[in-house]
N, C-alpha and C positions, 0 to 999 in steps of 0.2 A: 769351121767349128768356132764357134762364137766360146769365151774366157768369161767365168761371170769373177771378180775381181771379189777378196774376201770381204772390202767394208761394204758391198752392197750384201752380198750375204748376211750381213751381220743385222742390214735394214732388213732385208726381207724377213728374215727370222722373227725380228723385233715387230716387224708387222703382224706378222701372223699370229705369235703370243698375245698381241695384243686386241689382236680380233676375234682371238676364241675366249679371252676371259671376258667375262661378268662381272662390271662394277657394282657392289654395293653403294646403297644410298640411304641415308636414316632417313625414317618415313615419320618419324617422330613428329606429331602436332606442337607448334609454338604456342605457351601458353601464358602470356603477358605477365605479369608480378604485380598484383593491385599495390596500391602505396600503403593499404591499410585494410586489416581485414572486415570483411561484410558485418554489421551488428544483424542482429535480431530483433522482432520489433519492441520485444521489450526495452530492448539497448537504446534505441530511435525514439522510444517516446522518453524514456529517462532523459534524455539528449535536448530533449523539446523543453521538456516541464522544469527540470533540473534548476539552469542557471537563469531564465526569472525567478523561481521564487528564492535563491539567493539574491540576486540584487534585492527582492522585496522585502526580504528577513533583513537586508543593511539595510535599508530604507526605516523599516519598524525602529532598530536601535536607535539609527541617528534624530528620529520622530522622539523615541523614548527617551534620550539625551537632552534634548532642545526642550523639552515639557520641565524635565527635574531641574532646570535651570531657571527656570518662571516663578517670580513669588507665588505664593500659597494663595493670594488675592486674584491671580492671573492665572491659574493655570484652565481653569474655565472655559479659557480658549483654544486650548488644545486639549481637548478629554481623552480619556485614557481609554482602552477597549473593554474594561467593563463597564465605565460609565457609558458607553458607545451603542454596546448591547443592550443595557437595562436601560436606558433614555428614548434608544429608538430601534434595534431593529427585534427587541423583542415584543414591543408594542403588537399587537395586529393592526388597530389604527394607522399606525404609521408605517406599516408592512403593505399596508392594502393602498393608501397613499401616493407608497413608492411605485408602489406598479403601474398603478391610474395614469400618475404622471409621468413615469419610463412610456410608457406604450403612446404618450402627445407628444413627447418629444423625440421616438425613433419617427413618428411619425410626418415631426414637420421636417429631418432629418433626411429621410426617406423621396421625403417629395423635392428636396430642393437636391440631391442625386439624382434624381430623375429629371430634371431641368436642368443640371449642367452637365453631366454627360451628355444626351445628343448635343449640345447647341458647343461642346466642345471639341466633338468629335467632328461637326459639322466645320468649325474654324479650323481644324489642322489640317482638314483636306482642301479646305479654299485656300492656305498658307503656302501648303503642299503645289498647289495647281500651278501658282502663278509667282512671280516672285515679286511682282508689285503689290500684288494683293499682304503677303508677307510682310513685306515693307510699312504698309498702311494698317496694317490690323494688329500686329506684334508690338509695337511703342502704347496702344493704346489698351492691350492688354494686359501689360507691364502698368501702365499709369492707373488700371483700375484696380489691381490687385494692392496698389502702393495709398491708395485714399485709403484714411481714417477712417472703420464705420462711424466713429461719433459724429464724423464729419459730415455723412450722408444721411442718419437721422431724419433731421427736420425736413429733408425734400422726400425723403418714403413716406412719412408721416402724411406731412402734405398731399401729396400724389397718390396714397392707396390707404391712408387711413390705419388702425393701431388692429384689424383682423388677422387671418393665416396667414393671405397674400405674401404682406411685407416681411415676416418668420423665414416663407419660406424663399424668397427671394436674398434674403441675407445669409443664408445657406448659401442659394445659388452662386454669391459671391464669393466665398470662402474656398467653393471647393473647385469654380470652375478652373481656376488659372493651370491647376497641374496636369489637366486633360490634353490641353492640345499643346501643351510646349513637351510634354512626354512622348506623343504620340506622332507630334511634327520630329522630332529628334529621331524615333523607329525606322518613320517612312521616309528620312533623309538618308538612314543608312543601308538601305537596300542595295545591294549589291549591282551595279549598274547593268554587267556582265546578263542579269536577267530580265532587265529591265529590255535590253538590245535585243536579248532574243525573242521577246514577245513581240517587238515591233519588226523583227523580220519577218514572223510569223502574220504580220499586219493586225492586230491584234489592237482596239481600240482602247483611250485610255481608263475609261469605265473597266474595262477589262483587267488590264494591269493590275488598277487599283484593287481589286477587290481579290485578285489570283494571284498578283506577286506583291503588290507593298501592303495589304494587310496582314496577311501571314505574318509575313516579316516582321511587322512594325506591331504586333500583337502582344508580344511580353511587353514593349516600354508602355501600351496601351496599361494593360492592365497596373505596371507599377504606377502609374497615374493615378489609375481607380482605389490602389490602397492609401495614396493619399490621400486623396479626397475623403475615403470612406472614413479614415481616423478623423477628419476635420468637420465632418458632417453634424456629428455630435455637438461637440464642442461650441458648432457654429451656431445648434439651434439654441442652446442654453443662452448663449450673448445676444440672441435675437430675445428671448424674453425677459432676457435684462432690461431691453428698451422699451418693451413692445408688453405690458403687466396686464392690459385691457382682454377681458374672460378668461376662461376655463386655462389656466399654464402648465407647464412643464414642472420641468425637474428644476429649469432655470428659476421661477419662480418660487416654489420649494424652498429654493438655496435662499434668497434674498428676503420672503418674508421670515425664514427661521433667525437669519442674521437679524432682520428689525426685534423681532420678539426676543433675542437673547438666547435661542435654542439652539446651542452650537453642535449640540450632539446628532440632532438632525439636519442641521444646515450640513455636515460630515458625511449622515446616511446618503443625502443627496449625491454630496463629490463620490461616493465610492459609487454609489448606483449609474453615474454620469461616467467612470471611467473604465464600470466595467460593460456598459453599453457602447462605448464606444472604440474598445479594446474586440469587443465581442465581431461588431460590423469590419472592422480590420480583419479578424481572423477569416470569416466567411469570403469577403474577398480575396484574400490570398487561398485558401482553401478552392475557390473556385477557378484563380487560375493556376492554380497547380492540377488539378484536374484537366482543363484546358489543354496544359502545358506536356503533361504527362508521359505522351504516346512520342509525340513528336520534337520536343526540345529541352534542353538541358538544366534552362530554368525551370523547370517541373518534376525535377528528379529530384528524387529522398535523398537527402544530405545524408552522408557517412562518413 
């Protein structure tokens, strides 16, 4: 007859209690702690609208400050917002004016983004490709961007005469530079790890590009395109600063009002000129947020 000894007793007991109870387990869902709680959309558009039009309410004072400092002979050149209103935008004339001219010069604005997006998009993938090509194309993209237009003037003039052509080819210039140094930056940063795996997959490089480094390289794409699109504006006005020959813009507007001494509407012009091109800014980001939306972070509602 076999002795069971009392510390094994003591195990076996401990076993067996332990194999008929039932652990409890909190089944409790983890529910992360945002840093800050959800607004609403009222909250979100307050958020939007709010603090420009404080910077532009300090903007009006320190306008309003720098005017009451101006002789009484001088102040002419900075009018004040009722002389602003009754000078020009209550005119209809000069209401129907403004529009003529906004709508030539979204227009030469318009065309010369449609000229330097592809032909930008098209150099960051040839950048992208090769890295001589990079080499050879990047110092000289850099060198165009860094010429004076006054400097390039008389060879436009020359070369294509004082029509749209050359309007919209000084656009072109202005807004190409930020396209493919944005977008060469994206599809440099592509995660290589995906890159490997499409090429085990044997997967050509047309492929790649269009499957894994565009995705990718799509938000600095687009913060490219709101460059340009705020500079678009801007760029067509300076284009008809040089370029006076037919029917002009808003640029023109601006400069013969300043020859005639009509500073009130040479002003209508700046404001019509910065909310045209505040306006094209918004749309492009508007549209990559949309874009953006579903699938990446740069596209989420700020809160």
């Amino acid at each position: 007859m076999s002795t069971i000894s009392p510390t094994a007793k003591g195990i076996n007991s401990g076993a067996g209690s332990m194999s008929n109870s039932t652990p409890t387990m909190n089944t409790t869902t983890y529910q992360p702690v945002p840093f800050s709680k959800p607004r609403g959309p009222l909250s979100q558009v307050a958020m939007v609208v709010i603090p420009p039009l404080v910077v532009f309410a300090l903007f009006l004072v320190l306008y309003t400050w720098v005017r009451s400092g101006l002789e009484p002979h001088r102040q002419f050149l900075m009018p004040s917002g009722s002389e602003l209103w009754h000078n020009a935008f209550a005119l209809p004339e000069i209401r129907y004016e403004l529009l003529t001219r906004a709508l030539t010069t979204i227009g030469i604005a318009l065309t010369g983004l449609a000229v330097s997006i592809p032909i930008g998009i098209l150099l960051a993938v040839i950048m992208f490709r090769a890295m001589i090509l990079e080499r050879a194309l990047f110092p000289n993209i850099v060198a165009m961007q860094s010429i004076p237009t006054l400097a390039i003037i008389p060879l436009i003039q020359t070369a294509l005469g004082f029509g749209m052509l050359p309007k919209v080819l000084i656009v072109a210039k202005f807004t190409l530079f930020a396209i493919p140094i944005t977008l060469l930056l994206g599809l440099k940063s592509v995660d290589r790890g995906i890159i490997d795996l499409f090429r085990l997959q044997g997967a050509r490089w047309h492929t790649i590009l269009f499957k894994a480094c565009f995705p990718s390289a799509a938000p600095s794409l687009f913060a490219g395109l709101r460059i340009a699109a705020s500079l678009a504006v801007i760029s067509a006005i300076v284009s008809e600063l040089f370029f006076l020959a037919g029917r002009g813009g808003l640029g023109q507007m601006i400069i013969n009002s300043k020859i005639d001494f009509k500073y009130e509407q040479m002003y209508a012009g700046l404001i019509t000129a910065t909310l045209l091109s505040v306006s094209v800014y918004i749309i492009f980001t508007w549209l990559g947020n949309r874009f953006f939306a579903g699938w990446h972070e740069s596209g989420a509602p700020q809160t």
